[in-house]
Z-matrix of the N, CA and C atoms (Angstrom, degrees):
N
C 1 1.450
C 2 1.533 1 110.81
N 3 1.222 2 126.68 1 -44.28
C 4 1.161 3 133.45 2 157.79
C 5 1.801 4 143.63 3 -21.37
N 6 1.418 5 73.18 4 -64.16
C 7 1.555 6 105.23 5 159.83
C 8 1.370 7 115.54 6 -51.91
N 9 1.000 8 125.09 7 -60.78
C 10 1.318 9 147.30 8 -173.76
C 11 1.473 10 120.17 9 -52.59
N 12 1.537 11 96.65 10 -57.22
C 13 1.109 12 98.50 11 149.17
C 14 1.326 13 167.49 12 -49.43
N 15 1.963 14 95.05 13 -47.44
C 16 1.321 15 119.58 14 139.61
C 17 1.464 16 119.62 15 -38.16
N 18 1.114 17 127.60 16 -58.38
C 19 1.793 18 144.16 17 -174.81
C 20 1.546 19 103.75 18 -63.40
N 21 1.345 20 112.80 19 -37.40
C 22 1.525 21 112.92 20 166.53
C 23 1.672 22 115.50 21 -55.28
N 24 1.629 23 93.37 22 -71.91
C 25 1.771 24 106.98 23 -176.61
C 26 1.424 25 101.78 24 -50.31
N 27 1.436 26 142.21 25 -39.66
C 28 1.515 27 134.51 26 -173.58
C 29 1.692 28 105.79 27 -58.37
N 30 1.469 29 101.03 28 -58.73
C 31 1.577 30 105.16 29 172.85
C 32 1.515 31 128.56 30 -31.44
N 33 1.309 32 93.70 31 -62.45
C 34 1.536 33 113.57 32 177.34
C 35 1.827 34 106.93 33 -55.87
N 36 0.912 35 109.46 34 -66.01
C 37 1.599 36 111.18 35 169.53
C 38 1.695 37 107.99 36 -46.95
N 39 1.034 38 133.14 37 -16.24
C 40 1.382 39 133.43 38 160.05
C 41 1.323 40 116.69 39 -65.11
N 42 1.117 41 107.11 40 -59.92
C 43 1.848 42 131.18 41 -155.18
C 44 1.229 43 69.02 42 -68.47
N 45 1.863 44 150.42 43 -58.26
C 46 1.211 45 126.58 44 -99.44
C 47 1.973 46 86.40 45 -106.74
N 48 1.045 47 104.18 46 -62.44
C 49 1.867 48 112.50 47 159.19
C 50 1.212 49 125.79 48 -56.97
N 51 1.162 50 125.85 49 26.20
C 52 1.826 51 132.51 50 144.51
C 53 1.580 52 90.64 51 -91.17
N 54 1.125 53 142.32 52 -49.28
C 55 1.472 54 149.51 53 -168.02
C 56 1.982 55 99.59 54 -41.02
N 57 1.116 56 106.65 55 -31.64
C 58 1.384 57 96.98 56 -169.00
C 59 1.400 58 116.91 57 -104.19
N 60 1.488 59 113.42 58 24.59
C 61 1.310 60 137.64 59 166.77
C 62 1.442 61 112.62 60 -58.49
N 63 1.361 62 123.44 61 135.24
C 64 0.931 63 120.04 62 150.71
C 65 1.615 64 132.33 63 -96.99
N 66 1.543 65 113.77 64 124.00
C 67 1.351 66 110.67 65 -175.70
C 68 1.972 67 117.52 66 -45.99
N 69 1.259 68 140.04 67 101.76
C 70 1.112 69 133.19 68 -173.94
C 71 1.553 70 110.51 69 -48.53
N 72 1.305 71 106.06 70 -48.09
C 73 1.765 72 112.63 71 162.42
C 74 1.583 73 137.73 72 -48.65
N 75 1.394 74 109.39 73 -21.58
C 76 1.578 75 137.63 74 179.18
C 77 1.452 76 102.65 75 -59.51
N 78 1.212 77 123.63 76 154.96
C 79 1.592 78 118.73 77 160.81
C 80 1.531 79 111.18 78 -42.98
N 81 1.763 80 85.79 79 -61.30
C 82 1.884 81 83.05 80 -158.19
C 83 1.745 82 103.01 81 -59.64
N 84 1.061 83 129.92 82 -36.30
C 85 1.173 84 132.15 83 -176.65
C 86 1.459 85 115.20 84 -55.42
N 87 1.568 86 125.49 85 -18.51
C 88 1.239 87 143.25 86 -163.03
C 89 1.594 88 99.25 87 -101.84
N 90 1.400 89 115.30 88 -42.96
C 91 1.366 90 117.67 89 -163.88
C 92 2.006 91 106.84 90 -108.85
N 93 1.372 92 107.31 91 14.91
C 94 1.316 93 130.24 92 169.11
C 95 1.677 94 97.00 93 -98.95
N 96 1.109 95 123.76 94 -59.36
C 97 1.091 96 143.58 95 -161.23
C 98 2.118 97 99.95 96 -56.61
N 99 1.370 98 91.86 97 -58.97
C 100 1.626 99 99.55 98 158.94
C 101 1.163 100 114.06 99 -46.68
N 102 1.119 101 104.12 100 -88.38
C 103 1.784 102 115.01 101 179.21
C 104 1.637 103 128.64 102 -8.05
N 105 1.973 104 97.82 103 -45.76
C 106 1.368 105 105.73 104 174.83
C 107 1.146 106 133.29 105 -97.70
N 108 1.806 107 111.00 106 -3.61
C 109 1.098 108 130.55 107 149.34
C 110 1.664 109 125.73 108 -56.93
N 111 1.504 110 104.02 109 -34.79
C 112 2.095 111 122.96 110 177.08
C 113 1.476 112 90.94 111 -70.84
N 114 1.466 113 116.34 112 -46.90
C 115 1.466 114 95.03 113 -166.64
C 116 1.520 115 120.20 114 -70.74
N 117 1.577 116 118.08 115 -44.04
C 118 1.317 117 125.76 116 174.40
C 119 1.540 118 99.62 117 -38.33
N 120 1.404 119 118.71 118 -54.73
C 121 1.414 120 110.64 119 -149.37
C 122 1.437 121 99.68 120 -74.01
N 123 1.752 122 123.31 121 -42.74
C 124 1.091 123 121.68 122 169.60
C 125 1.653 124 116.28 123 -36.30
N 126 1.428 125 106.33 124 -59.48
C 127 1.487 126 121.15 125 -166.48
C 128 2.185 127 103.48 126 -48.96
N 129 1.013 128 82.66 127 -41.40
C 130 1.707 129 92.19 128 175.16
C 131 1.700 130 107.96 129 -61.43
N 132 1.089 131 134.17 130 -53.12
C 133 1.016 132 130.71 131 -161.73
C 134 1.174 133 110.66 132 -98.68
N 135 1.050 134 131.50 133 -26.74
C 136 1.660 135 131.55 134 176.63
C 137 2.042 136 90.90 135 -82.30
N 138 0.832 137 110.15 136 -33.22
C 139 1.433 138 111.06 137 163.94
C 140 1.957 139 128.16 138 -51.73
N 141 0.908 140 99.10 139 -36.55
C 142 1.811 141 137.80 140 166.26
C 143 1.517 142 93.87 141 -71.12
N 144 1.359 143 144.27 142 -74.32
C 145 1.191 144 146.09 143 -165.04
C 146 1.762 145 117.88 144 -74.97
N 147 1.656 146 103.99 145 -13.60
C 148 1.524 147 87.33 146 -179.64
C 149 1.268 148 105.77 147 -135.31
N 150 1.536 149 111.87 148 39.20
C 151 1.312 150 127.09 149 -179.04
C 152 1.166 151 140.29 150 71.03
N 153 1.461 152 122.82 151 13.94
C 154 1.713 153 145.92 152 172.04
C 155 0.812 154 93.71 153 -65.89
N 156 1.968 155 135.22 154 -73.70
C 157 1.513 156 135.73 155 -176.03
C 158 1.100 157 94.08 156 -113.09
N 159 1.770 158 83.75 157 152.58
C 160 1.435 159 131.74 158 163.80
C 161 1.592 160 93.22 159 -22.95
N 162 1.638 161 134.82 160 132.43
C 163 1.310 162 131.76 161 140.64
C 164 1.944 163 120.81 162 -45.78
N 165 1.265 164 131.14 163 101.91
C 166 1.789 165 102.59 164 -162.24
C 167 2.187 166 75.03 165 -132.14
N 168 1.330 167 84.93 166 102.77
C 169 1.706 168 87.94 167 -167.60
C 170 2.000 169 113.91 168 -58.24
N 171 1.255 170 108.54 169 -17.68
C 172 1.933 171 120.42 170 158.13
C 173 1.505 172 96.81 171 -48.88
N 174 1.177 173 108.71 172 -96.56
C 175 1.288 174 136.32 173 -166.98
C 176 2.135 175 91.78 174 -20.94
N 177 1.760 176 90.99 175 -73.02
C 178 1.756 177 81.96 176 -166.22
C 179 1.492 178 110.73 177 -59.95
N 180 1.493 179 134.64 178 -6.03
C 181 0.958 180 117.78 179 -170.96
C 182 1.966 181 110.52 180 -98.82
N 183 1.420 182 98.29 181 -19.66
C 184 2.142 183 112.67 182 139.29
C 185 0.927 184 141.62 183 -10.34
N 186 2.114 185 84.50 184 -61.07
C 187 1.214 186 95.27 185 -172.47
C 188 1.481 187 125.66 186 -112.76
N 189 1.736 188 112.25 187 10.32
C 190 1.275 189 142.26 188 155.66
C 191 1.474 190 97.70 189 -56.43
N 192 0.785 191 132.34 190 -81.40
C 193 1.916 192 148.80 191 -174.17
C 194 1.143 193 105.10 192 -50.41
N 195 1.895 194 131.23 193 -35.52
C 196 1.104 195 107.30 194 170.27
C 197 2.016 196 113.20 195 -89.24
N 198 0.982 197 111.45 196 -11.73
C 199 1.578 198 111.46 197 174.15
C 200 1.094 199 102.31 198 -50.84
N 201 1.885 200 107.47 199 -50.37
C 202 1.877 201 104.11 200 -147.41
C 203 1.495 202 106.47 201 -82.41
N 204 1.746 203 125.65 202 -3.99
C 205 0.929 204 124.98 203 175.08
C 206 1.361 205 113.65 204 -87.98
N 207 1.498 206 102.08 205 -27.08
C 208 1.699 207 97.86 206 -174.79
C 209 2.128 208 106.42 207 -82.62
N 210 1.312 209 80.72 208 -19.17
C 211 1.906 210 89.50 209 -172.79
C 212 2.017 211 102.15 210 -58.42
N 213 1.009 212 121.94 211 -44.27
C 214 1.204 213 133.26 212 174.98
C 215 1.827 214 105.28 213 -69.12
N 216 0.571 215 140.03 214 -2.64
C 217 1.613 216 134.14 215 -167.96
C 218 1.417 217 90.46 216 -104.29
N 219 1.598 218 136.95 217 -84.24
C 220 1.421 219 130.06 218 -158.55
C 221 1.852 220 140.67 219 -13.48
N 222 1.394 221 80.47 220 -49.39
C 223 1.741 222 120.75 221 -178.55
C 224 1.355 223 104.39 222 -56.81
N 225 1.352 224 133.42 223 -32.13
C 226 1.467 225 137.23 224 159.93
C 227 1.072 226 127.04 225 -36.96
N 228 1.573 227 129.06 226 -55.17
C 229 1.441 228 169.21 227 -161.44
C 230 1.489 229 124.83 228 -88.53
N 231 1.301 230 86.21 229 -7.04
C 232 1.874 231 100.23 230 169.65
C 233 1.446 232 102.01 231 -98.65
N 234 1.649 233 96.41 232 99.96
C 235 1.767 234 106.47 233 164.77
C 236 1.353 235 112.48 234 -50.32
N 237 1.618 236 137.38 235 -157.28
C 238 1.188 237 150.98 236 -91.14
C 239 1.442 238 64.30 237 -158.52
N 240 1.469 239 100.12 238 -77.33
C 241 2.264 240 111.85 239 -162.64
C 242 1.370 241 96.25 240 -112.54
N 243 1.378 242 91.79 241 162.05
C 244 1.786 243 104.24 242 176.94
C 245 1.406 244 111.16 243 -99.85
N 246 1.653 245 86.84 244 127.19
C 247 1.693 246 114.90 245 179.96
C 248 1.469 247 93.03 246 -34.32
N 249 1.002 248 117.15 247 170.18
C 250 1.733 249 133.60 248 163.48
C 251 1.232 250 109.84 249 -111.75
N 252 1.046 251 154.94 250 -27.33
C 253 2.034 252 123.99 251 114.31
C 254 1.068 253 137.10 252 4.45
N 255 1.454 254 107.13 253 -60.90
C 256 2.096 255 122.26 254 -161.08
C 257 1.369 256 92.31 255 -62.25
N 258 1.371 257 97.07 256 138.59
C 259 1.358 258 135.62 257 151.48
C 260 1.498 259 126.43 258 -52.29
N 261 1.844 260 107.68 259 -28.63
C 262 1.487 261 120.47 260 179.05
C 263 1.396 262 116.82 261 -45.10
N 264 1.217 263 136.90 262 161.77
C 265 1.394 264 112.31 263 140.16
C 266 1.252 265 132.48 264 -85.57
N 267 1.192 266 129.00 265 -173.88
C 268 1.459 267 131.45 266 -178.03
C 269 2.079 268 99.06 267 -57.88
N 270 0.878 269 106.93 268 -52.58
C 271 1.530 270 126.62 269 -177.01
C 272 1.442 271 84.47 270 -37.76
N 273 1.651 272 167.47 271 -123.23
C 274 0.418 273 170.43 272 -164.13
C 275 1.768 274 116.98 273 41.90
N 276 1.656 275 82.48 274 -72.74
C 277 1.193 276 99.34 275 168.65
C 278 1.192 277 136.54 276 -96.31
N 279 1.763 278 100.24 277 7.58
C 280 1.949 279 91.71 278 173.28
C 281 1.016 280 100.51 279 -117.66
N 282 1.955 281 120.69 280 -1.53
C 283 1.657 282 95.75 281 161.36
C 284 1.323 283 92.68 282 -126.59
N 285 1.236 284 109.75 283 89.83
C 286 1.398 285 116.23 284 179.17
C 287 1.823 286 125.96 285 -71.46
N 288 1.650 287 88.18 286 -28.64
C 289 1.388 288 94.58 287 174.32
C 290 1.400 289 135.50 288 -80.28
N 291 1.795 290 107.02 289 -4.91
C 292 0.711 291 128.44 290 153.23
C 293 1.948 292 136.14 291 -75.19
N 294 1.074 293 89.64 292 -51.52
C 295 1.913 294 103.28 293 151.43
C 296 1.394 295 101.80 294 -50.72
N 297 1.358 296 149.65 295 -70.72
C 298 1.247 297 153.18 296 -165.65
C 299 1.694 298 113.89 297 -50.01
N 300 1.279 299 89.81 298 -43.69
C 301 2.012 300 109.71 299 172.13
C 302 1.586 301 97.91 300 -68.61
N 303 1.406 302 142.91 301 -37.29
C 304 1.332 303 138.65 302 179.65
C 305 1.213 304 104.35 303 -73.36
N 306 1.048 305 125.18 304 -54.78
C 307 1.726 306 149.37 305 -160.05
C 308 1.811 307 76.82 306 -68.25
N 309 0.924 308 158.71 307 -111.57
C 310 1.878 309 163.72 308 -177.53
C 311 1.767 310 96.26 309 -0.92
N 312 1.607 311 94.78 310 -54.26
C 313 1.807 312 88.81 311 -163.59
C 314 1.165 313 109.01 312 -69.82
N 315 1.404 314 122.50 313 -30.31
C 316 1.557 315 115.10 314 -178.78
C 317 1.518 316 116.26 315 -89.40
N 318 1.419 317 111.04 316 32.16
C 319 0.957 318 112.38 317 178.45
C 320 1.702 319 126.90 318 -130.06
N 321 1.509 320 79.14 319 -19.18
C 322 1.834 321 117.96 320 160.36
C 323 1.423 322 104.87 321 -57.87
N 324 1.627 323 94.77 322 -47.30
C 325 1.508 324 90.27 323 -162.03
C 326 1.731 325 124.00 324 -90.65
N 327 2.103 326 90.20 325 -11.55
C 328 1.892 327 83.46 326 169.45
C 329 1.222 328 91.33 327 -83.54
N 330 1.653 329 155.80 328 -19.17
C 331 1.318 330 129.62 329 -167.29
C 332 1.614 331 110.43 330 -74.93
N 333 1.851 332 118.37 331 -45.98
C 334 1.368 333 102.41 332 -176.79
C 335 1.836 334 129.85 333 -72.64
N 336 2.093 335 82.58 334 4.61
C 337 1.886 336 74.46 335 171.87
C 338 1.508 337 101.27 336 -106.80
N 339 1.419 338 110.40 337 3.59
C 340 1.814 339 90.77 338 164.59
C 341 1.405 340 95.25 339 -83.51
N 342 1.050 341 134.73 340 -28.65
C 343 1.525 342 131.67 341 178.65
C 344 1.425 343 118.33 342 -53.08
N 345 1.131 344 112.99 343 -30.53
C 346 1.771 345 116.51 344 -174.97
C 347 1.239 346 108.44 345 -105.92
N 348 1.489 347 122.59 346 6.20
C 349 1.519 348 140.24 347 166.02
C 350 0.873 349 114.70 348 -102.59
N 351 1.379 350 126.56 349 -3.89
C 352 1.289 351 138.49 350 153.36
C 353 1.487 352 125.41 351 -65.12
N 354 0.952 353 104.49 352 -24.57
C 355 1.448 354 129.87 353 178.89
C 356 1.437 355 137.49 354 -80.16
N 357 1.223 356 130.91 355 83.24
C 358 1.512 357 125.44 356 -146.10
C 359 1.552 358 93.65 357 -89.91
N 360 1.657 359 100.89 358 153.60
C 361 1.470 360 146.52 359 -3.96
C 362 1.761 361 96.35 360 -73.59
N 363 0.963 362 117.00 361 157.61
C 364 1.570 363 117.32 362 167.19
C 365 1.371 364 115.83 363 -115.34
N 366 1.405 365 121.73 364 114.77
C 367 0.967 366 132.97 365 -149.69
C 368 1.832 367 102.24 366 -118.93
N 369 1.211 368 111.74 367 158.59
C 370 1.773 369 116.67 368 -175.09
C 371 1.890 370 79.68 369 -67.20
N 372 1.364 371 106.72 370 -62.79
C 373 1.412 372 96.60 371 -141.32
C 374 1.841 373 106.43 372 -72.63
N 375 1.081 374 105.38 373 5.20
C 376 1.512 375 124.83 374 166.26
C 377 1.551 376 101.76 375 -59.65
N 378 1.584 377 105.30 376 -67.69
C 379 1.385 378 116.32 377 -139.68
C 380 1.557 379 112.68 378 -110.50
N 381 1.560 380 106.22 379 2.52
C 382 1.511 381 94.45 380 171.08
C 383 1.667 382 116.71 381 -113.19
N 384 1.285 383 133.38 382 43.33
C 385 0.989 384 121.23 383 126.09
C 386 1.697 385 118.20 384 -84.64
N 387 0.889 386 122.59 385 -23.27
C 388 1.573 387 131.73 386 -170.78
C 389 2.066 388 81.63 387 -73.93
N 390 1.099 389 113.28 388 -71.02
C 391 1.084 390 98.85 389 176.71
C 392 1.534 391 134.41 390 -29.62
N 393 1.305 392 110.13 391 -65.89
C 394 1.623 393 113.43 392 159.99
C 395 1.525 394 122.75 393 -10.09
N 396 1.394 395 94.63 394 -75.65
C 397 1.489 396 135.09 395 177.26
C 398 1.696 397 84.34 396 -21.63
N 399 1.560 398 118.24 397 -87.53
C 400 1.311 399 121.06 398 179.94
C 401 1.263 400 123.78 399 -29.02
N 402 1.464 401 109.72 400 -59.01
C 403 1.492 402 102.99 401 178.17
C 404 0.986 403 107.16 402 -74.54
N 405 1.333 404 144.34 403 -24.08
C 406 1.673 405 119.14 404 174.32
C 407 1.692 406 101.53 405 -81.97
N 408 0.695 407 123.21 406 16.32
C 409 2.047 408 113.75 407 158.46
C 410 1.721 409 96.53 408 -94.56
N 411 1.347 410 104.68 409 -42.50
C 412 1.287 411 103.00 410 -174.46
C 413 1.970 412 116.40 411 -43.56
N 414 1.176 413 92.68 412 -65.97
C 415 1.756 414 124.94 413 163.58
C 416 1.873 415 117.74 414 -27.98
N 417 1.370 416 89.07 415 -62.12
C 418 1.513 417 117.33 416 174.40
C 419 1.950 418 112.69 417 -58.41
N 420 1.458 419 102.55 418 -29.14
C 421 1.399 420 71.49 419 174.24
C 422 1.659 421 106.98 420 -113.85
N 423 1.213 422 119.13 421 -10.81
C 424 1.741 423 128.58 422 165.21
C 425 1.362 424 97.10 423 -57.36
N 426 1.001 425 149.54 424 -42.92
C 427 1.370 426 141.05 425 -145.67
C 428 2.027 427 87.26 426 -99.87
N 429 1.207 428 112.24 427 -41.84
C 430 1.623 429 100.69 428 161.84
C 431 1.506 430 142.15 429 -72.32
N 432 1.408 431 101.69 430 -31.46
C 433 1.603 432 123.24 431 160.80
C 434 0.973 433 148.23 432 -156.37
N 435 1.533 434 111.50 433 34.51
C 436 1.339 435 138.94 434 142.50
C 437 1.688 436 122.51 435 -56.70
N 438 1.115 437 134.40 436 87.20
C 439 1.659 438 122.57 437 172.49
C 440 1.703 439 106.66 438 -90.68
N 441 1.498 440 100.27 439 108.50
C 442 1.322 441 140.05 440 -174.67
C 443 1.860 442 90.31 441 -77.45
């Protein structure tokens, strides 16, 4: 009987943690999916700038062009209401116009560092304040509606 039981409660603890899946097809699942794509690419290049990788000024300027393309994509993926999943906060959506004003700046800011990667030779000490710049938009709007 025991057993059985046990074999029950394991089940149930199965069934019960698929529940916290996220649909990959879902918005949030779509604009998560972005998200961890910005960070990889971030993680690479701020990686390049503080001495993890090799500086290879192609490569970071790659991955300028791919930020500023992925920086524009997210903003799609914000439904109407917030999933009961998301990480967002409620703020999201009641100051939306404010999220929308973050969502512009960080987008200002991957375009003028593909802009200065445009620019040969491209150098770390060229390109990481422009870099910064990014991650602090990045920063700037998690720290407003991000719930950590």
């Amino acid at each position: 009987m025991e057993l059985k039981l046990l074999g029950l409660t394991l089940i149930g603890m199965l069934a019960l943690s698929g529940c916290d899946r996220i649909d990959p097809d879902s918005p949030l699942g779509k604009r998560k999916a972005i998200y961890q794509q910005m960070l990889d690419v971030k993680e690479d290049m701020g990686g390049m700038l503080r001495g993890r990788l090799a500086f290879d000024g192609d490569a970071f300027a790659a991955g300028a062009v791919r930020l500023d393309d992925l920086s524009r994509q997210p903003w799609q993926h914000y439904p109407a209401v917030k999933e009961e999943q998301s990480d967002a906060r409620e703020d999201v959506w009641q100051r939306e116009a404010r999220f929308n004003e973050l969502a512009r700046a960080l987008e200002q800011q991957t375009a003028a560092l593909v802009a200065l990667t445009s620019e040969q030779p491209v150098t770390a000490e060229k390109v990481a304040p422009a870099f910064q710049q990014v991650e602090d938009a990045c920063e700037t709007c998690h720290k407003e509606f991000r719930a950590y």
